[in-house]
Structure formats: structure tokens, C-alpha cells
Backbone as ProteinMPNN parsed JSONL, in Angstrom:
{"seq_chain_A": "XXXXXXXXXXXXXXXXXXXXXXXXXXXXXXXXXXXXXXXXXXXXXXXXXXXXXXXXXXXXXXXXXXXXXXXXXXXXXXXXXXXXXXXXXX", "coords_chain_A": {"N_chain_A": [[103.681, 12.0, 0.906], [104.955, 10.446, 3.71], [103.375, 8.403, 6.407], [103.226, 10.092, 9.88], [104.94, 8.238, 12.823], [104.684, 8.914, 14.925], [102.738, 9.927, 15.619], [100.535, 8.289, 14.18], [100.856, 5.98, 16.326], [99.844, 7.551, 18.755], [97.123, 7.666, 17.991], [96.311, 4.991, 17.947], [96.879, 4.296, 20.255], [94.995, 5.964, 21.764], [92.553, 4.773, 20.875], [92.766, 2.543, 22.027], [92.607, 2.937, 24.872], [90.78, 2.983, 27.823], [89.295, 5.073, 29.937], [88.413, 5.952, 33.603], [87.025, 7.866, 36.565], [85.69, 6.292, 39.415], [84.596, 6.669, 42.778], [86.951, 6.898, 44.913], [89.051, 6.153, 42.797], [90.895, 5.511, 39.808], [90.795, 4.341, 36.798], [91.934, 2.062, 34.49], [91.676, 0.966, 31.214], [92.381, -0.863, 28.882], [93.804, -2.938, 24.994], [94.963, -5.475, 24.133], [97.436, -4.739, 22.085], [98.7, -2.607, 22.981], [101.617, -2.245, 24.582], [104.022, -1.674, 26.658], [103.571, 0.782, 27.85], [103.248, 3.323, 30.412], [101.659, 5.04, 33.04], [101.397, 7.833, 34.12], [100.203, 9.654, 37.458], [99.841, 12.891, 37.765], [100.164, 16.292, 39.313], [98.821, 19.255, 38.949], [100.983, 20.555, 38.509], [102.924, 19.072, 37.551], [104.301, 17.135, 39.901], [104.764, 14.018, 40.592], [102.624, 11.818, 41.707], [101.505, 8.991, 41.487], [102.724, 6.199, 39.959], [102.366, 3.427, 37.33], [102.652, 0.771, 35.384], [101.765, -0.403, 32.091], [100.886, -3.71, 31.43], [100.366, -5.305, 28.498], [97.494, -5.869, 27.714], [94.236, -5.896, 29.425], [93.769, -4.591, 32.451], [94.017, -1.967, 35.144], [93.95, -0.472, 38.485], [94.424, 2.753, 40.003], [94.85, 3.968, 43.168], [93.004, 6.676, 44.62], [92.204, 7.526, 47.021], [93.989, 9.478, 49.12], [93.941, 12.008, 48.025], [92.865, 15.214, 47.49], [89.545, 16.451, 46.214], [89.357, 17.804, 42.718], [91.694, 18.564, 39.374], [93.74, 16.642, 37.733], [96.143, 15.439, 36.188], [96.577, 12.634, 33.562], [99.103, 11.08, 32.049], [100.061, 9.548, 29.446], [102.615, 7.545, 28.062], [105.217, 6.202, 26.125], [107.949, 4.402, 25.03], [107.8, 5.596, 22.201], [106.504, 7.763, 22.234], [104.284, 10.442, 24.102], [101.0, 10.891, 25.905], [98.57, 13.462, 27.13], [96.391, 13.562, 29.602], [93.291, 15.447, 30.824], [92.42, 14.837, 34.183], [89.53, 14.608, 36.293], [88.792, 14.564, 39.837], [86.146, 14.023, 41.858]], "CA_chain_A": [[104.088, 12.18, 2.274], [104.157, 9.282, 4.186], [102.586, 8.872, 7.871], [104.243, 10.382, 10.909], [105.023, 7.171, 13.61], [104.172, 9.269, 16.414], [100.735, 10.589, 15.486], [100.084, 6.866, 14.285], [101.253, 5.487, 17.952], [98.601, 8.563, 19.321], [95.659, 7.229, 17.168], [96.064, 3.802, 18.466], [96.503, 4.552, 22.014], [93.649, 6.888, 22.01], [91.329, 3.987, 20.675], [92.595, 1.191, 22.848], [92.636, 2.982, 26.093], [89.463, 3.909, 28.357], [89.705, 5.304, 31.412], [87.096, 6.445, 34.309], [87.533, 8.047, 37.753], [84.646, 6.007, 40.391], [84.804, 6.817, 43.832], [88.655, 6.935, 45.059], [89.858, 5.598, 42.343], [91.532, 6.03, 38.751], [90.513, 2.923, 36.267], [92.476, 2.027, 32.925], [91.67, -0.457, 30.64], [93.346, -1.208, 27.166], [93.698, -3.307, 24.934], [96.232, -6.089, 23.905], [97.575, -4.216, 21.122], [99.54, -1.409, 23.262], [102.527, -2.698, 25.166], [105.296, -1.023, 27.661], [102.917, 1.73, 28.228], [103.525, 3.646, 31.65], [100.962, 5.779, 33.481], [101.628, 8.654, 35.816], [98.988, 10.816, 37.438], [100.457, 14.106, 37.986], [99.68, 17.377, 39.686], [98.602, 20.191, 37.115], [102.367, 21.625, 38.808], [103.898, 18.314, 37.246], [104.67, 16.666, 40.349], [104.558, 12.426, 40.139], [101.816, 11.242, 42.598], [101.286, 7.625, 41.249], [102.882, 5.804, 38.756], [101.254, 2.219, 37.083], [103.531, 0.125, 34.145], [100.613, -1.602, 31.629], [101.459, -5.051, 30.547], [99.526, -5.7, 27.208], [95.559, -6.391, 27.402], [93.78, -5.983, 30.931], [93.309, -3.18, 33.786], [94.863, -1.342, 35.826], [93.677, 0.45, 39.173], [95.163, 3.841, 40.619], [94.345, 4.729, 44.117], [93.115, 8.138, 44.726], [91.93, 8.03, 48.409], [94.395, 10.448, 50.147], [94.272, 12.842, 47.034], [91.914, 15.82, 47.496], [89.03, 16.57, 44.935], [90.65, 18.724, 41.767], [92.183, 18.39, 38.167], [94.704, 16.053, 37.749], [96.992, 15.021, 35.043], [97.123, 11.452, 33.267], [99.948, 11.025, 31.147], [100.634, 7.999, 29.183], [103.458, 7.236, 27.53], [106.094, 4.575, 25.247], [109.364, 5.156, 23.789], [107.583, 6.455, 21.194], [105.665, 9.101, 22.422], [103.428, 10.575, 25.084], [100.219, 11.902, 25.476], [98.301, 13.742, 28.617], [94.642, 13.97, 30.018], [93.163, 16.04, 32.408], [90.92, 14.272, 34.987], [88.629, 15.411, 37.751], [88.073, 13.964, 41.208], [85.554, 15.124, 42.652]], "C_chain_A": [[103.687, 10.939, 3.072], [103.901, 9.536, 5.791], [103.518, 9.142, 9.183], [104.195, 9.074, 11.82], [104.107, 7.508, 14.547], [102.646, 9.517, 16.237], [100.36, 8.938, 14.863], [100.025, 6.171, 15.82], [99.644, 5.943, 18.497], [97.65, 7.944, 18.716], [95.752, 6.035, 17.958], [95.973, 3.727, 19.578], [95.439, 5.134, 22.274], [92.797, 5.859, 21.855], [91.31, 2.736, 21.313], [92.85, 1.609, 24.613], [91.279, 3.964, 26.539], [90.323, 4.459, 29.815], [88.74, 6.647, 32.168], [87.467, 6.847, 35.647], [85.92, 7.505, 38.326], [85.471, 6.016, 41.643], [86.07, 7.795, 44.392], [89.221, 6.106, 44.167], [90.188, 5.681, 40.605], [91.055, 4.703, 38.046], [91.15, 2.795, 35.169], [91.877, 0.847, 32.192], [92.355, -0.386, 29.399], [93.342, -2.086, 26.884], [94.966, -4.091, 24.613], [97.505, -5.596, 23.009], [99.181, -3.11, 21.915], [100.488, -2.529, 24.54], [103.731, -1.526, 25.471], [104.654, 0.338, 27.278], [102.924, 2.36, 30.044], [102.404, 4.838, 31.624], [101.252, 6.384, 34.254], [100.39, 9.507, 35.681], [100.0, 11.658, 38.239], [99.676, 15.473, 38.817], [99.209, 18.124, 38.912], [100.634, 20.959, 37.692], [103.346, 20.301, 38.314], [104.136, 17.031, 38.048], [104.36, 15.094, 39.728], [103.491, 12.277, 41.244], [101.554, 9.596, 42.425], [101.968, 6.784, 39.512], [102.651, 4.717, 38.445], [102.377, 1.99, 35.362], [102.19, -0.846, 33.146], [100.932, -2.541, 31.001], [100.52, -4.864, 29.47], [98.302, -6.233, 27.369], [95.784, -6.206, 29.449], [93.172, -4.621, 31.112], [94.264, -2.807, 34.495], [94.136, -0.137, 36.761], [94.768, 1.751, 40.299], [94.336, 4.723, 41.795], [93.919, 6.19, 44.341], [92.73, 8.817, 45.785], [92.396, 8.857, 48.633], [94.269, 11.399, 48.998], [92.673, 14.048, 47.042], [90.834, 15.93, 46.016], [89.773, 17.532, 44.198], [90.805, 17.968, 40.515], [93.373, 17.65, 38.362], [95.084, 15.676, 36.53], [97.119, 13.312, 35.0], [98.164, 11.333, 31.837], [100.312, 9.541, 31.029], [101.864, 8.053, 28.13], [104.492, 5.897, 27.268], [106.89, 5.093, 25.041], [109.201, 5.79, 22.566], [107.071, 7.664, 21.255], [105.056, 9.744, 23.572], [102.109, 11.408, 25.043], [99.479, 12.317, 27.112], [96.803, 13.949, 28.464], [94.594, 14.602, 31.123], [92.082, 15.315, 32.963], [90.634, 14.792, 36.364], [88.192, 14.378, 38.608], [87.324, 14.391, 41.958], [85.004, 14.998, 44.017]], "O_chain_A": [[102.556, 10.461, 3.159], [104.151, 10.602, 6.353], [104.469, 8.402, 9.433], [103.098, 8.566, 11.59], [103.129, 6.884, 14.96], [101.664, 9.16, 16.889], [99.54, 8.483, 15.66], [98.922, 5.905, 16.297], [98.651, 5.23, 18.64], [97.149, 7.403, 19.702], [95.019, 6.161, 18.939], [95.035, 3.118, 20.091], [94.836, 4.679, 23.247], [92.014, 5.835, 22.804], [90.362, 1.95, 21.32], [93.199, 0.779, 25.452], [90.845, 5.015, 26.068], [91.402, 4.289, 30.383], [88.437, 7.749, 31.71], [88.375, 6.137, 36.079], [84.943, 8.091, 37.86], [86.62, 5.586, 41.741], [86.151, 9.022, 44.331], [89.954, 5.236, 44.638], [89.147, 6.129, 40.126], [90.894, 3.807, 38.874], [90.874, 3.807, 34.525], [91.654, -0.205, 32.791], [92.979, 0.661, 29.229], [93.011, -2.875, 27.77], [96.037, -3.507, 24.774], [98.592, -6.109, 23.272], [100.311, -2.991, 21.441], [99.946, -3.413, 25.203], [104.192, -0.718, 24.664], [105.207, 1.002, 26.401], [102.503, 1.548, 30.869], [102.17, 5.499, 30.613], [101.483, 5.843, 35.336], [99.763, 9.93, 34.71], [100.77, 11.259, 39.114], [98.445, 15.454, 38.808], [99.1, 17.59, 37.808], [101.228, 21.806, 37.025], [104.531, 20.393, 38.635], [104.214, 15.957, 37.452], [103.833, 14.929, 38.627], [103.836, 13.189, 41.996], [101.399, 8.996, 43.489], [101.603, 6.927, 38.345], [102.563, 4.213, 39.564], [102.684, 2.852, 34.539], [101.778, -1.915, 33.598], [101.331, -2.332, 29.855], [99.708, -3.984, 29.755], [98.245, -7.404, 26.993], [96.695, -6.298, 30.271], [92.478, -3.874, 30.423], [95.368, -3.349, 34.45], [93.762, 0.915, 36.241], [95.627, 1.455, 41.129], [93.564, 5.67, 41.646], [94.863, 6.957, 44.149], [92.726, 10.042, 45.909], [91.574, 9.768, 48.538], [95.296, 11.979, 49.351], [91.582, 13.654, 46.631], [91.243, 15.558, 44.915], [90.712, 18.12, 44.734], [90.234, 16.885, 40.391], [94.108, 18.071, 39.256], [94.175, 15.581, 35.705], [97.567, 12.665, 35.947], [97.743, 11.549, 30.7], [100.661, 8.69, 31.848], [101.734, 8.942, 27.289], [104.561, 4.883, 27.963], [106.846, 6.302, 24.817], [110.073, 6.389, 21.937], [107.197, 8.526, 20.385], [105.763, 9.279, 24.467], [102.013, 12.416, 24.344], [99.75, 11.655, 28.114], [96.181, 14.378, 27.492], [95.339, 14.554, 32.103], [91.0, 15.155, 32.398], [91.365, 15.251, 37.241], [87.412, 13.479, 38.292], [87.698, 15.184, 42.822], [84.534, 15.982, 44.587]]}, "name": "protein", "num_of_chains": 1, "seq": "XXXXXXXXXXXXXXXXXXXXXXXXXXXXXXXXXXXXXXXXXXXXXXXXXXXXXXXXXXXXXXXXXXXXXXXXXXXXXXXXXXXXXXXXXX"}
């Protein structure tokens, strides 16, 4: 049996992306490796609230001032796949 793409994709994204909520604000980092990666933070009801495109290696900050404390949704995704986190502002 050979290896599924997508659950390969998932393994690699999982190990080249951090990501921290300080203050008001959302933090990404990754590494060079993952390319045409898009970030939305979501409502838990779906909605879009912020969306963030990641070029290949760096950071990436996501405002979260006007956004009350609560659970929020990070979803990342590629043409290959997507995957979601829940994060807390508190």
C-alpha cells in the first residue's frame, strides 16, 4: 500500500507550522518547505473573519484586537488539502 498524498501533505504542515495567540494577536511561523498555504481564522459558526496567504519561509501576523475573548477556528489549507485548529483568545 503505498502512502496517501494528503495525510503526507498533513504530516509536513503539522511539523513546519507553529503558531501562538500573545496579546491581540494570532502569530504563524513556518517553514520554507510549505508554499501557497492560506490561513483563515473563522468563527466556530464558519464565518471568515481574517484571511493571511503564506509565501514560503517567514511569519505572518493576524490581528485580533476587535475580536472578543472565545474559541476560534484556524484553518490552513493548499490545493492539496486542509486542516483546522481551535484557538483561544482570552
Amino acid at each position: 500500500m503505498r502512502p496517501c498524498p494528503t495525510f503526507q501533505w498533513l504530516k509536513e504542515t503539522l511539523k513546519a507550522i507553529a503558531y501562538y495567540v500573545r496579546a491581540n494577536a494570532l502569530f504563524l511561523e513556518y517553514l520554507p518547505n510549505q508554499k501557497g498555504l492560506q490561513a483563515n481564522l473563522l468563527t466556530l459558526g464558519g464565518q471568515i473573519l481574517c484571511k493571511e496567504v503564506l509565501a514560503s519561509g517567514g511569519a505572518a501576523k493576524m490581528d485580533l484586537a476587535g475580536l472578543p475573548a472565545g474559541i476560534y477556528l484556524l484553518r490552513l489549507s493548499s490545493n492539496k488539502a486542509q486542516v483546522t485548529f481551535k484557538i483561544f483568545k482570552p
